[in-house]
N, C-alpha and C positions, 0 to 999 in steps of 0.2 A: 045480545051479549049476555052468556050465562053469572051467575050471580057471582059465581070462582075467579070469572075473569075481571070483575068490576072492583070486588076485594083485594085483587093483586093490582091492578091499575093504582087504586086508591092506597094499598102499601106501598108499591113503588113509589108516587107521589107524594107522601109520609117521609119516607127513607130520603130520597133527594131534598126536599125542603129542609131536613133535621142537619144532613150534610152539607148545606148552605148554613146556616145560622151556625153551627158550629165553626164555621171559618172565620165568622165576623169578631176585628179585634177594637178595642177601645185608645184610645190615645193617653199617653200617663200625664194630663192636664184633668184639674177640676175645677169648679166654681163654688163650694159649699154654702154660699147666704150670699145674697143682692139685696140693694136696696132701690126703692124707684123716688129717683132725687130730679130736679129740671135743670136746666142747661147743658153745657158738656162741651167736650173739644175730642179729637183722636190726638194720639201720642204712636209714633211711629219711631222703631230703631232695628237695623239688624231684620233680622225674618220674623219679629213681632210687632202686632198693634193692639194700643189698647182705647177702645170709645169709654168713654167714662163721664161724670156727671159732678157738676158742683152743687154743696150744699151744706148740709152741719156735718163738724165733722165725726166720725166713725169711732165707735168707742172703741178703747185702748189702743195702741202704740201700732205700727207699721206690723203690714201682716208681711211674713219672709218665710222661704223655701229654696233649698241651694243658691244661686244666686241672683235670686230675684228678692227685690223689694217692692210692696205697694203700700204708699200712706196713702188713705183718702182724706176727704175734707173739703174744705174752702183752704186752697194753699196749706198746703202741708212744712210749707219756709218759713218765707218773709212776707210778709201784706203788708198793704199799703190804704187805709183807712180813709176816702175822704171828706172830710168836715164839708157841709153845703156852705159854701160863700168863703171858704176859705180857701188861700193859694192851690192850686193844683200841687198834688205830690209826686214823684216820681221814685223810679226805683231803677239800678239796673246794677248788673253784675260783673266782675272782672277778674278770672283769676281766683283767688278766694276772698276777696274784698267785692261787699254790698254798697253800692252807695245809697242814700236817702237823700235825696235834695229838693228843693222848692225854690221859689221867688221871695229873696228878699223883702217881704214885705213888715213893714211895723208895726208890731202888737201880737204877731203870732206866734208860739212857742210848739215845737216838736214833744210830745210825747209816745212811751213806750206803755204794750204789757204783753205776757206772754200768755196772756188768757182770757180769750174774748167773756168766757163764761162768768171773771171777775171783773163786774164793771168798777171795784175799789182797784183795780189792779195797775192803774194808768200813774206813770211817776213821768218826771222829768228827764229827757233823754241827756246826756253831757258829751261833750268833746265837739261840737257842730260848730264846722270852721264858716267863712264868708269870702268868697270871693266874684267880682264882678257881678254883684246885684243877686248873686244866688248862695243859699245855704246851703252846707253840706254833712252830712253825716257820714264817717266812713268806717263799718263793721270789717272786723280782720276776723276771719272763717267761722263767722257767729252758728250755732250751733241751738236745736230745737227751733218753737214755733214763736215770732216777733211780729207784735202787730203797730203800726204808728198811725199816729194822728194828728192836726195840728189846732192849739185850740189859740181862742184873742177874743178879739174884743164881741 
């Protein structure tokens, strides 16, 4: 093979590879900063999924883009804190009403704060009714981040 013909092989080959990569397009999604946190769960809706990670959470507020929102964190709601040897707590949701409830038990009181980072921040929670042996707390479309705990004896 003369040297002319190995130049043009090698142009051609040039030319066809330039006219592939120029076809390749990107998709209008990005990830601009990760973090490497441990545990995690997927969240799945619609034709999206997202694996994601629990851990401290993400400084400033919900990252948003048309109409998508993402807050990270440790729960990005309501948490549920619980004290070692204290009643179990529980949490569940209705509508736009949170409930917070436990086991009646004597000596233990409900506390709130909205910031794990102020350990001054824990006051006394009010309005927690009592029915059949169980406490209840009941938030009506409580708004930002609430953390509870129950402290006693």
């Amino acid at each position: 093979m003369t040297t002319t013909l190995k130049l043009a092989a090698l142009a051609l080959l040039l030319a066809t590879l330039n006219a592939q990569l120029s076809t390749v397009s990107a998709q209008s999604y990005s990830i601009d900063w990760y973090k490497i946190a441990g545990g995690g769960g997927t969240s799945t809706g619609a034709t999206y999924q997202v694996t994601g990670t629990i851990g401290q959470p993400d400084a400033g507020g919900a990252m948003t883009g048309g109409n998508y929102s993402l807050t990270g964190g440790f729960w990005s709601l309501i948490a549920v804190v619980q004290t070692p040897g204290a009643p179990k707590l529980y949490i569940s949701q209705s509508g736009n009403t949170v409930t917070v409830y436990w086991q009646a038990v004597s000596g233990w009181n409900l506390q709130q704060n909205n910031n794990l980072a102020t350990p001054a921040g824990w006051s006394a929670s009010s309005g927690i009714t009592t029915s059949g042996g169980t406490n209840y707390l009941n938030l009506i479309s409580p708004t930002g981040n609430l953390f509870f705990r129950l402290t006693g004896p």
